[in-house]
C-alpha positions in Angstrom: 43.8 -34.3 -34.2 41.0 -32.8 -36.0 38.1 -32.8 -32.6 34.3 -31.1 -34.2 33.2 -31.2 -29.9 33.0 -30.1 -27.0 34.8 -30.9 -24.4 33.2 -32.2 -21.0 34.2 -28.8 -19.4 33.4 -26.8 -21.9 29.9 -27.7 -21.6 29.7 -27.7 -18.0 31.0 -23.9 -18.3 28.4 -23.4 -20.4 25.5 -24.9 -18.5 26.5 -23.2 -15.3 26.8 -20.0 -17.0 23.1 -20.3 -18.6 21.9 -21.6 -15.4 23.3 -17.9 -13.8 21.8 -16.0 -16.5 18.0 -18.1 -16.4 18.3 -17.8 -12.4 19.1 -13.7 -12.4 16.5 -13.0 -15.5 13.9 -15.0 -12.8 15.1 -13.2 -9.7 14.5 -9.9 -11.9 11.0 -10.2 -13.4 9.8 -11.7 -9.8 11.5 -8.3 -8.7 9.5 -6.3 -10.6 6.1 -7.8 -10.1 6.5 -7.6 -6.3 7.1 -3.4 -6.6 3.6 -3.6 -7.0 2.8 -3.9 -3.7 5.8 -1.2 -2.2 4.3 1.1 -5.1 0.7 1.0 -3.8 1.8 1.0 -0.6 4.0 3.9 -0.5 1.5 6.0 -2.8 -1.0 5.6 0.1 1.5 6.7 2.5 2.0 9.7 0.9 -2.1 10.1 0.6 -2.3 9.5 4.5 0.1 12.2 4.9 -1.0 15.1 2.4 -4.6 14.4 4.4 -2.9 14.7 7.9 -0.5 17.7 6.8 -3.1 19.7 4.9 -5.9 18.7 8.5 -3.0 20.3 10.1 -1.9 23.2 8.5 -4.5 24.5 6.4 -8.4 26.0 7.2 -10.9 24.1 7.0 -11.5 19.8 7.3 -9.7 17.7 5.3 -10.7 13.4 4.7 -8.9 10.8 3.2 -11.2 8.6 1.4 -10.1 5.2 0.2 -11.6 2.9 -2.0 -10.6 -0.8 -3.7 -14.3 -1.5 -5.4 -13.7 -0.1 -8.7 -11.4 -1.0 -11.1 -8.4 0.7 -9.4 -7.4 1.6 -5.7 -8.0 5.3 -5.2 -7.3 7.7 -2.5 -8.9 11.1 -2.3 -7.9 13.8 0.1 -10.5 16.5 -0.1 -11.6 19.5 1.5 -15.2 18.8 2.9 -16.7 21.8 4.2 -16.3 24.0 1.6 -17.7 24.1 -1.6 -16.7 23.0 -4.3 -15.1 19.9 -2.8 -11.1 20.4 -3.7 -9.8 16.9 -4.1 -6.6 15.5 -5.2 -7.5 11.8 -6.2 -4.4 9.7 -6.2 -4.5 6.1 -7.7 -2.6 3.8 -5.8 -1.7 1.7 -8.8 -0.1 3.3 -11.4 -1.1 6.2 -13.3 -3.3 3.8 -16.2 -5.2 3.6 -13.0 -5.7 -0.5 -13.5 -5.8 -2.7 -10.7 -2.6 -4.2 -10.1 -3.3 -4.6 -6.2 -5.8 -5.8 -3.5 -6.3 -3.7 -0.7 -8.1 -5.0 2.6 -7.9 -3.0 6.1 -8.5 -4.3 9.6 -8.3 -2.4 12.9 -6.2 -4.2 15.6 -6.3 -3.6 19.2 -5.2 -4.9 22.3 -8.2 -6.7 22.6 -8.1 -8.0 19.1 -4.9 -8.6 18.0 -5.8 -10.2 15.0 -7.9 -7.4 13.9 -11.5 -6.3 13.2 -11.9 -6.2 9.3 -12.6 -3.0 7.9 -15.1 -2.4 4.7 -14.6 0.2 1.9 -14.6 3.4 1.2 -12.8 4.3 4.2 -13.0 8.0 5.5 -10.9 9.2 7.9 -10.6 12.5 9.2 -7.7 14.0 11.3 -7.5 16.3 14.5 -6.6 19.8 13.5 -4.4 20.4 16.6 -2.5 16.5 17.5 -3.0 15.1 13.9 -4.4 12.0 15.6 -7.5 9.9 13.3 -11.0 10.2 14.5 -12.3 6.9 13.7 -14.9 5.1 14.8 -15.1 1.2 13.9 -18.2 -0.1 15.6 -20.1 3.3 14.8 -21.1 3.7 18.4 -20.5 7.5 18.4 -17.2 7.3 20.2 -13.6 7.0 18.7 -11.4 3.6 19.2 -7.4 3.5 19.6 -6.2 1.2 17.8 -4.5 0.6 14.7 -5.8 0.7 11.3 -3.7 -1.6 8.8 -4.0 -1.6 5.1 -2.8 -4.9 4.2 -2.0 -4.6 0.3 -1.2 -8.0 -2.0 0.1 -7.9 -5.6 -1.7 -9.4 -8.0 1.1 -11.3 -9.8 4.1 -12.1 -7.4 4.2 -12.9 -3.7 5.7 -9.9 -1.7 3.4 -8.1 0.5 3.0 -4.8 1.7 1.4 -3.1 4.6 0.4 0.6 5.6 0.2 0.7 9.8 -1.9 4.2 10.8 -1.8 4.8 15.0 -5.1 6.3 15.3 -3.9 8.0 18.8 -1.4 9.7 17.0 -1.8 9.6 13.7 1.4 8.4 12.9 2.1 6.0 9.6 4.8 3.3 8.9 5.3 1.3 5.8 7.0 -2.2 5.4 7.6 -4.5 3.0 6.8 -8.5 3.3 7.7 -11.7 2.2 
């Protein structure tokens, strides 16, 4: 016989195998859009933690600043009473310091679980001795407990990230979401 085909199960190998292949190369590139988020998210981290260590450790008063008007995210630790300012500006998004993320913060409490949005730039400052955040969210001259949380979105692709700050302690979590 002298058969120029394929037969039926030769094409459904084929299918299913290219049907593999087109489902993994999607899994993949949604993958890497979504480290976005865990990127940002973890470089902020680090920022919240160079502020609290250095407040800590080192002389002097140290601030986190954090900012998402520009055209990038950015997080400064400096040194504020002394001059010059020292700062160590970090962009949360990649060192060609474009805008791959949105950033929004609200503080929650028991009262308000849901949270109180927060608007940017953000300053905080830490407690030399307990590394706890003095903050004050309705700017009535006394600090809130309560729980600052930097909720951070990728710009392409759908996993979420978010920073949680204990303002009582100053201790800092990170977590990825779907």
């Amino acid at each position: 016989m002298n058969n120029k085909g394929f037969s039926l199960i030769e094409l459904i190998v084929i299918i299913a195998i290219m049907g593999v292949l087109v489902g993994g190369a999607s899994l993949g590139i949604g993958l890497v859009f979504s480290k976005d988020a865990m990127k940002c998210a973890t470089r902020l981290n680090d920022s919240i933690y160079d502020a609290r260590a250095n407040s800590m450790y080192k002389a002097g008063k140290f601030e986190l600043s954090i900012d998402n008007t520009g055209s990038a995210n950015v997080a400064t630790v400096s040194q504020t009473d002394v001059t010059p300012i020292i700062s160590d500006t970090v962009y949360l998004d990649g060192e060609d310091s474009s805008k791959k993320t949105t950033i929004s913060a609200r503080f929650v409490t028991e009262a308000v679980p849901a949270g109180t949005a927060l608007s940017f730039p953000l300053n905080l400052t830490f407690d030399k001795a307990k590394g706890n955040v003095y903050f004050d969210v309705d700017a009535d001259g006394t600090y809130d407990d309560g729980i600052i949380v930097f909720d951070i979105t990728p710009l392409r692709g759908n996993r979420t990230a978010k920073v949680q700050l204990v303002t009582t302690t100053g201790k800092h979590t990170i977590g990825e979401f779907k």
